[in-house]
N, C-alpha and C positions, 0 to 999 in steps of 0.2 A: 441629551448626549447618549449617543447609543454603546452598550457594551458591547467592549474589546477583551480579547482573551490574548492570551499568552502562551509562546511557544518558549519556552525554557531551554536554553541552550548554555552547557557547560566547557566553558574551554579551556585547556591542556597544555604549558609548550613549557620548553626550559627558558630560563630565566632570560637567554638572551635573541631571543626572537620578539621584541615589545614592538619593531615595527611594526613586524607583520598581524602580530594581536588588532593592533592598530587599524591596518586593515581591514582585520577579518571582522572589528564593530562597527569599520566605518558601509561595509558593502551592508551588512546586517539591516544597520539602522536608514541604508537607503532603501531597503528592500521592504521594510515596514512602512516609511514614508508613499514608496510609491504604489503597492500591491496591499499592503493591510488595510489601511482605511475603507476600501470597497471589499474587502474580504472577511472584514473584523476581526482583526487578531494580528498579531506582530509577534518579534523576538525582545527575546528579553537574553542576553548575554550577561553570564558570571565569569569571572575567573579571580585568580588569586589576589593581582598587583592593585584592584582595584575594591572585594567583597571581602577579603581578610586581614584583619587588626591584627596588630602583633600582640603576640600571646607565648608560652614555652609551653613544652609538651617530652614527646620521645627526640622529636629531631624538629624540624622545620616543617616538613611534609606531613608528618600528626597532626601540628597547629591546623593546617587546610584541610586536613580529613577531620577534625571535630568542627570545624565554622562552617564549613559549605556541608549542606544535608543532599542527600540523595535522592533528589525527589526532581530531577530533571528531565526534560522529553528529547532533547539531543546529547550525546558527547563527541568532543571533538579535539583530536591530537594534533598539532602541529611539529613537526623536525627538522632539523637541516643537517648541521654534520655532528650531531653529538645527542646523548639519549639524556644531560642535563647532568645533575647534584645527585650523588645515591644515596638510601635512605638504608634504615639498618632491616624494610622487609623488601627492596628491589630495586635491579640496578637504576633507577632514577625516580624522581617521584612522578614524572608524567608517566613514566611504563606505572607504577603503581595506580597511579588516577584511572589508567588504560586497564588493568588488573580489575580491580574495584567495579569498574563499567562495564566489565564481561560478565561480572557474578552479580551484579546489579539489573544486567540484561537477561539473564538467565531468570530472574523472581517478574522480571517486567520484559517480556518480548517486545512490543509497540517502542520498545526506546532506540534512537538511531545511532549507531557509531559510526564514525568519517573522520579518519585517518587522512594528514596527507604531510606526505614530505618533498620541502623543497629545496631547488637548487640540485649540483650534480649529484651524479651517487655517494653517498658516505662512506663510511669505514667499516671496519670488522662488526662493532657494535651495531649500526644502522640496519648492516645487510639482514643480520641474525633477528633481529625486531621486523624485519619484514617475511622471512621466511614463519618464525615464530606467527605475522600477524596471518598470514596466508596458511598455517597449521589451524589456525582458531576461526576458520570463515570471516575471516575481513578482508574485503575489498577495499584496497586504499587506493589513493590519486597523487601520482608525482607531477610537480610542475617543477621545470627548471627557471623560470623566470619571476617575478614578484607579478607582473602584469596578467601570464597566465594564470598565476596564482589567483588572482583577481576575480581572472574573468568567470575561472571555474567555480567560483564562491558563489557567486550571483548566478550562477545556472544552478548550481547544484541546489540551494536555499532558495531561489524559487519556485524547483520544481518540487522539493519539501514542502513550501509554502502552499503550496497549489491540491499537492495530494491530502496533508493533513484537513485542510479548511475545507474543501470542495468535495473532493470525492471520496478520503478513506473513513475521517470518525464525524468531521462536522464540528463548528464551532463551539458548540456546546458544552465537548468534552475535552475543552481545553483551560488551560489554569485561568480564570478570573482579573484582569487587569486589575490591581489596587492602588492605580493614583490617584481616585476619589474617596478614600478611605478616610473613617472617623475613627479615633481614638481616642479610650477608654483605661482606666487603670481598675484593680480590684487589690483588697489588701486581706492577709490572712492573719487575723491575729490570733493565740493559742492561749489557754489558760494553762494553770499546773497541772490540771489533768488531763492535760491533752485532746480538748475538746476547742473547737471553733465557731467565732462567733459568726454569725448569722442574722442579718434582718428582713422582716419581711415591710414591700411598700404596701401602702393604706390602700383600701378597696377603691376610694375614688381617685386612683393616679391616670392619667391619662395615659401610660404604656406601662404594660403589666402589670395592672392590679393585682396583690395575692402572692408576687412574685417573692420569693426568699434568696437570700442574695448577700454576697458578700460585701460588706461596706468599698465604696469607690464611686466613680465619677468621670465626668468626661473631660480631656485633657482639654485647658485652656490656650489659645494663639501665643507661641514661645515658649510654654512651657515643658521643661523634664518630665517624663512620667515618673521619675521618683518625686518630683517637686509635688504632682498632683496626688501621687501617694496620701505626703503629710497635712496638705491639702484637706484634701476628701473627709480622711481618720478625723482630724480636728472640728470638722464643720459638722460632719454627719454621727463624731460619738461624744465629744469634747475630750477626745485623749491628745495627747501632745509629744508625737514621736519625733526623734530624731532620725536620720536620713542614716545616718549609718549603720542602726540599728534594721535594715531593711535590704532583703535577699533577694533578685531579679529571680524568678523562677521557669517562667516562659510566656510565648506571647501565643496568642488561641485570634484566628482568623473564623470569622462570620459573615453572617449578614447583617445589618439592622432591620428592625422591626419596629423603626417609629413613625411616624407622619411623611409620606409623599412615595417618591422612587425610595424601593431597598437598594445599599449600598455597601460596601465591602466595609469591614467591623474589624479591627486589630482590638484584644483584651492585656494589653500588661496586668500581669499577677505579682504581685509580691509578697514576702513573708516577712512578719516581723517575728526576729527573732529573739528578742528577751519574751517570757512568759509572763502572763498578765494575772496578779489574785484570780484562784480559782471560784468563779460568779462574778467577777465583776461588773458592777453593773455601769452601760455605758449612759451619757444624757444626750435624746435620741433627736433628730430633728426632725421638722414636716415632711420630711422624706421617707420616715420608715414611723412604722405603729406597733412593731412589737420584737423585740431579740429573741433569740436561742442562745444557748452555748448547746452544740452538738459535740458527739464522741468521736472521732474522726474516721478512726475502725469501724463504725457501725453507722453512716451517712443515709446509706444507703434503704436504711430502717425507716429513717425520718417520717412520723406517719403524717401519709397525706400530704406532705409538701409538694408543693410546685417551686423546684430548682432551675428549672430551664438548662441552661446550657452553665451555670454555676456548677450542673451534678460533676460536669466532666473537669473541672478547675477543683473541685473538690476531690475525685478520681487521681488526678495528680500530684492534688497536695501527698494524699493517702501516698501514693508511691514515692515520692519525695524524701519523705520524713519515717515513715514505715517499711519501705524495702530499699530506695535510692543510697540512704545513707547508713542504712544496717548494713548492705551488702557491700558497701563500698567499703565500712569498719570492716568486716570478717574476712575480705577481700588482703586488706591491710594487713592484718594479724598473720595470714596464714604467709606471705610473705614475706613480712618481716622475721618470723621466725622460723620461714625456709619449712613448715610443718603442714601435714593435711591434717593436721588436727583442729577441728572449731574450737573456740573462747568459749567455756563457762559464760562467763559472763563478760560485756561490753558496756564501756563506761558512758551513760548517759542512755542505755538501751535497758528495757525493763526486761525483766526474766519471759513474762508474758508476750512481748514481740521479739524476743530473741526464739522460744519455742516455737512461733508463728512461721518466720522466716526459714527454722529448720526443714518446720514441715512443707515449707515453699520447694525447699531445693529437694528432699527428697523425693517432691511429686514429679521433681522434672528429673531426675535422675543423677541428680549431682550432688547427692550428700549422702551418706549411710547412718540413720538414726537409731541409736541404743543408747546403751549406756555409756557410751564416749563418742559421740557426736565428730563425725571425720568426714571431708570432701572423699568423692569415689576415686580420685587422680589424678594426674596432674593436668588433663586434660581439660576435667572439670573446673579449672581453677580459670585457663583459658573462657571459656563458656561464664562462668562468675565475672569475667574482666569484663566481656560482650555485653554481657546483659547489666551489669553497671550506667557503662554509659547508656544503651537502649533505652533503658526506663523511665530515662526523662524524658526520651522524644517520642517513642510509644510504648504503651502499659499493654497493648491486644498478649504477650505472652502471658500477664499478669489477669488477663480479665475473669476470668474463670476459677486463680486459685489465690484472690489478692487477701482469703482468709482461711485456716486454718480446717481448710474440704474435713478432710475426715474425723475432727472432733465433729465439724457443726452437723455430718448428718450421719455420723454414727455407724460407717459402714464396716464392712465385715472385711477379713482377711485378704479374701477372693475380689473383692470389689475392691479393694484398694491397690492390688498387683493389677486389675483393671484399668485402673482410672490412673495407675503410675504411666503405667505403659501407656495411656493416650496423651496422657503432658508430654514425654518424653518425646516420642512424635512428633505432637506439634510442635515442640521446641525446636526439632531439626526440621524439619519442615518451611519454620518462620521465614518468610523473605530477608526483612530488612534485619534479623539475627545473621542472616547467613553472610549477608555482603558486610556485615560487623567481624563476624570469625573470622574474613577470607581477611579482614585487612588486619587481624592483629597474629595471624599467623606467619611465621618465619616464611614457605615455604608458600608459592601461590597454586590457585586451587587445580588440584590436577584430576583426569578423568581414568575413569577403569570400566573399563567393558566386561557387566557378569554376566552368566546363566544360569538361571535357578532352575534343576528337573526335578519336575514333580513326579515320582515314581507309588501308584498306588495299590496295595493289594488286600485280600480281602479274606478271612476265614469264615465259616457261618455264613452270620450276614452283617457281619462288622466291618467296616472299612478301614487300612491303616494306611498312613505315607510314610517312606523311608527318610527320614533323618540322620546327620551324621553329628556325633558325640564329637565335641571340642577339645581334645585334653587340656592343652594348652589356655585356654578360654574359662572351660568349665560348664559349659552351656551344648544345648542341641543348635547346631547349624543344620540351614537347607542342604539337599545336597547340590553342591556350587561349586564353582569357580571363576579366576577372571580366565577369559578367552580372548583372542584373536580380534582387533576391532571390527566392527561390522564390515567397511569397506573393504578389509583385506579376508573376510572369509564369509561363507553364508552359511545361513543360522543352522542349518544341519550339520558343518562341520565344527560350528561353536558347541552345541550340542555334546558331540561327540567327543570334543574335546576333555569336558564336565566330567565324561564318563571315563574316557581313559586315565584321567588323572586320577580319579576315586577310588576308579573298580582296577580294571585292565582295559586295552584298547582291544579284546578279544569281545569283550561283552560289545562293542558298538555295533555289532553286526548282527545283535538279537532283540536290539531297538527300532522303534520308528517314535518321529521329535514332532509336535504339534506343536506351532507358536500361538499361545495360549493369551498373551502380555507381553506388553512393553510398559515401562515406565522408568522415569528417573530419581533420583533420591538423593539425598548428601550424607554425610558422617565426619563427624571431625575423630581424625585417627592420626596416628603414629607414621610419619617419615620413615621410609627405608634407608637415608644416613643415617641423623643423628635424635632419630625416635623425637623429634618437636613435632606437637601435635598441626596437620594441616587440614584444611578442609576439602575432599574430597567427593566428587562428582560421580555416582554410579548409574551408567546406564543399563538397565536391568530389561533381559528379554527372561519372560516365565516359558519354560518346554512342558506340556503333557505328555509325557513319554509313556511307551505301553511296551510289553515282551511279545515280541512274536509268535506266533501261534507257535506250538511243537519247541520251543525253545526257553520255557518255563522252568524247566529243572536246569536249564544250563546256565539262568540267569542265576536263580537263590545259589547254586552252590557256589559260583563265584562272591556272592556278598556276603557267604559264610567264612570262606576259606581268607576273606579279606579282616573279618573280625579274630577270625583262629592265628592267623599272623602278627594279628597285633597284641592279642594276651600272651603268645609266646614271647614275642618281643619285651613285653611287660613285664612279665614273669621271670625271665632268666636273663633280659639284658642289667648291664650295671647302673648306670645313671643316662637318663636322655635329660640332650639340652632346651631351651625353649625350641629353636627352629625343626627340632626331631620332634616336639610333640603336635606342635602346627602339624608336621604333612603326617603322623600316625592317625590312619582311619580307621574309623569304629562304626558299624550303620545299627540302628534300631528301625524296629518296624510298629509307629508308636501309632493309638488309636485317633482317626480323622475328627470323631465326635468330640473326646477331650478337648483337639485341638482347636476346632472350632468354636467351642463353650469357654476356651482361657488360650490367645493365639501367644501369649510369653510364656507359659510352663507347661511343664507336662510331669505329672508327678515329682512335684516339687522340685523340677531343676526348670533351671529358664531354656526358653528358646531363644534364637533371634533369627530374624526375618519372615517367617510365617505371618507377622501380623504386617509387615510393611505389603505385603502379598493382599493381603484381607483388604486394605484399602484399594485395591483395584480393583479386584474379584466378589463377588458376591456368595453366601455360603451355597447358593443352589450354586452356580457357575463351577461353584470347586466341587460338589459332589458329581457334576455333569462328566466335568473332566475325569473324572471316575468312572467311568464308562466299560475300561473296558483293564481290570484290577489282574495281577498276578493271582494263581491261588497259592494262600498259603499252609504250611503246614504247623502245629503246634509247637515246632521245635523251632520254628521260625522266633517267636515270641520270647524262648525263654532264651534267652542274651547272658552273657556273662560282664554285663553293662560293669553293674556295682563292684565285681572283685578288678575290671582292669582297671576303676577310676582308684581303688585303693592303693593296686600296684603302682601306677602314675604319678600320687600321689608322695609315697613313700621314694619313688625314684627318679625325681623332679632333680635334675643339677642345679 
């Protein structure tokens, strides 16, 4: 039997269009019949009425957004005269399924979305969903008849058919058919000290001598994989569990590795959740020659083992039990009591993984640790919701800091404001985090066009770049702004833009803009209604900007006279409100090398975006674009930084 791969197809429509669903499995599944089999590969169609159990959640549309996973190679919306059921993050849940697939598309390009609406044109709502889909680069397909509808299904999904398999990636790199799949259970039992049992098989096993491995077995014809559970535990320890003492934890897709063709491996895991005497000793069978009780926090220690693909069921339990359900407690507290303040203590949580977990969040940026332990905002609390559920389906944010980084290797001050800033990164960076944010946020993810100008000058032979002081913030910003979307303006006039808003629009005329970078980035921030945090798309063009020859003193005294305005302003105005301290600018002219050497602070205040910069730029690339520096003069440096932050501070409304 030759392997078949799988095109993954997610489909979309309100509740009252199940004919034409109907259709759209039935062209699908002809279309596999007659063009897969010599192709190798077919579809494989999801959708609600069919792949989700009823379950309660936020609304109806949560229950479908936690059972179906994101892990599809098409999506596909269907409409006719109505946008469906609204949910409480958009007016319907297929425009939300359609939400979700855009910011899903954006971690994963290769994914296809096909839109089509049928029958006549719709109403107010429809039109608006179509002009909205034609703002967001989609191409959609209206058929006015069911038959059109048809026909255009089996054109359009076979010429999909034909690109993916033949000419764009190739069989290969498509999902695995698993209707010849073997299954298997594994069971996790814990003692009081929080350690897991583990056996290793006898050297002379005919597959995987030496192997260490969590008690289980392979599922019998009819049977439950919890039935195999009790099963297995009984035969292979002589313990004698009860089925409902037993936690479904997740199922882990392989290959086999025994005797003949390899073939697709499902692993049910489960946890027993009463704790077992600490050493218990189990009575072992010909199946295994020798136990462990391992520490579950330190698995990974285990000297010399051979875990196989156990490491990564172990990886999970760890996140499970050690961050899944810590953080879902802390998660809990802070909302029930409306507070950013952390729990001392959590019941059933030891002071040692509660510490653990603090320093989790700290390293990502979402917690403040001292001596009264508090989330950074309420934004972070969102970001704690995301990474909740995440952690069961992937640990990748967790793999790097899934134990307490700067006890175990002892680092210094400067190396830990290091190594924050690069979790923190990759935290927003994360794909499948982001298409997590986008869907528990109120507000769907909206884009902003900046320009970062890098302005750099130079005394001696030290190099600085112009930074602008945040009052509002607290922090050194780039000197930035958003601009004009690319289509309606080019990049010299976005440029320039940057600079009239900072400086004066007299200064644009003593500039020249090099497009240095492009890149794009996210941020979960603050709504300009009702400040609910949303997830936010920044398109980022980098400018090397330089002063014109013979126009060097006309540039610094504008950047002077713009800091002299703002300590006056500081100094003699009465109270500024937040939106007065946002547009108050302040520039420093702080050193290139510093910055280079720590891209988040520069004498003890943070920066932000310098290092999002760093990731695209190379430090030679950035001193290049130095080339060709303002000079400056001593009086340039010394700022009156620290008395206007005092003023600010003292006159904050």
């Amino acid at each position: 039997m030759e392997s078949v791969r799988v095109i993954k197809v997610f489909l979309a429509s309100p509740m009252d269009l199940a004919e034409e669903r109907a259709v759209f499995r039935r062209v699908l599944d002809r279309i596999s019949d007659r063009f897969g089999r010599r192709l190798g590969a077919r579809y494989d169609v999801v959708c609600w009425e069919r792949d989700v159990r009823p379950d309660c959640a936020d609304d109806a549309q949560d229950v479908v957004n936690r059972q179906v996973p994101l892990d599809y190679d098409v999506f596909v919306a269907l409409f006719r005269q109505r946008l469906g059921t609204p949910t409480h993050r958009a007016p319907s849940g297929t425009v939300e399924e359609y939400e979700r697939a855009l910011v899903y598309r954006a971690a994963r390009p290769d994914v296809s979305i096909m839109c089509y609406f049928l029958g006549d044109e719709g109403g107010e709502e429809i039109g608006g969903l179509k002009a909205r889909m034609a703002a967001d680069g989609v191409l959609f397909h209206e058929a006015l008849t069911r038959e059109k509808f048809e026909d255009a299904v089996f054109g359009h999904f076979t010429d999909l058919l034909l690109e993916r398999v033949q000419v764009g990636r190739g069989p290969s790199d498509l999902r695995p058919d698993r209707s010849d799949v073997a299954r298997s259970v594994s069971v996790a039992l814990l003692d009081e000290r929080d350690r897991v049992l583990i056996l290793r098989r006898p050297p002379d096993a005919k597959v995987a001598p030496g192997l260490w491995q969590l008690p289980g077995g392979k599922m019998d014809a009819g049977e439950a994989p919890v039935e195999t559970a009790v099963r297995e535990v009984g035969e292979e320890l002589g313990f004698e569990l009860s089925p409902d003492d037993l936690t479904f934890v997740r199922t882990f897709h392989s290959t086999s590795i025994g005797k003949g063709r390899p073939r697709p491996f499902d692993m049910y895991l489960y946890l027993y959740e009463p704790r077992l005497e600490a050493g218990a000793v189990p009575t072992l069978s010909s199946e295994s020659d020798a136990f462990e009780w391992i520490d579950l926090t330190r698995f990974h220690l285990f000297d010399g083992a051979f875990l196989g693909t156990n490491l990564a069921m172990l990886r999970v339990l760890w996140r499970e039990l050690c961050l899944t359900r810590v953080l879902g407690a802390v998660l809990e507290h802070c909302e029930r009591s409306g507070s950013l303040e952390l729990p001392r203590v959590l019941p059933g949580v030891s002071d040692e993984r509660l510490a653990q977990t603090y320093a989790t969040l700290s390293l990502l940026g979402l917690a403040e640790v001292g001596r009264g332990a508090r989330m950074t905002g309420a934004t972070s609390l969102k970001v704690l919701a995301a990474l909740c559920d995440l952690s069961r389906s992937d640990g990748s944010v967790f793999d790097d800091s899934h134990i307490d980084v700067v006890s175990r290797f002892g680092l210094g001050d400067a190396d830990c404001r290091l190594l924050r800033d690069h979790f923190e990164r990759a935290l927003y960076s994360h794909e499948s985090l982001l298409v997590s944010l986008s869907c528990k946020t109120q507000t769907r993810n909206s884009v902003r066009d900046v320009c970062d100008v890098l302005l750099f000058g130079r005394l001696d032979e030290r190099l600085y770049l112009l930074l602008r002081w945040d009052f509002h913030a607290g922090k050194y910003q780039m000197f930035a702004s958003g601009t004009p979307a690319p289509g309606s303006a080019s990049f010299r006039e976005r440029a320039d833009h940057v600079v009239a808003r900072r400086l004066d629009s007299s200064v644009c005329r003593q500039l020249d803009h090099l497009l240095a970078k492009s890149f794009t980035t996210y941020h979960l921030s603050a709504g300009s209604v009702d400040d609910d945090p949303i997830l936010r798309r920044y398109d980022v063009d980098v400018s090397a900007s330089s002063v014109r020859a013979g126009r060097e003193g006309d540039f610094l005294r504008a950047v002077r006279n713009v800091n002299r305005a703002a300590r006056l302003a500081l100094e003699f105005g009465w109270s500024f409100s937040t939106d007065e301290l946002k547009e108050l600018g302040y520039f420093s002219w702080c050193a290139l090398d510093d910055l280079l050497e720590c891209a988040t602070e520069y004498r003890g205040r943070p920066v932000r975006g310098f290092a999002e910069i760093m990731q695209h730029l190379s430090t030679a690339e950035v001193v290049r674009l130095a080339s060709r520096p303002v000079a400056l003069e001593p009086a340039d440096l010394d700022d009156d930084l620290d008395v206007c932050i005092e003023f600010a501070r003292a006159k904050r409304a």
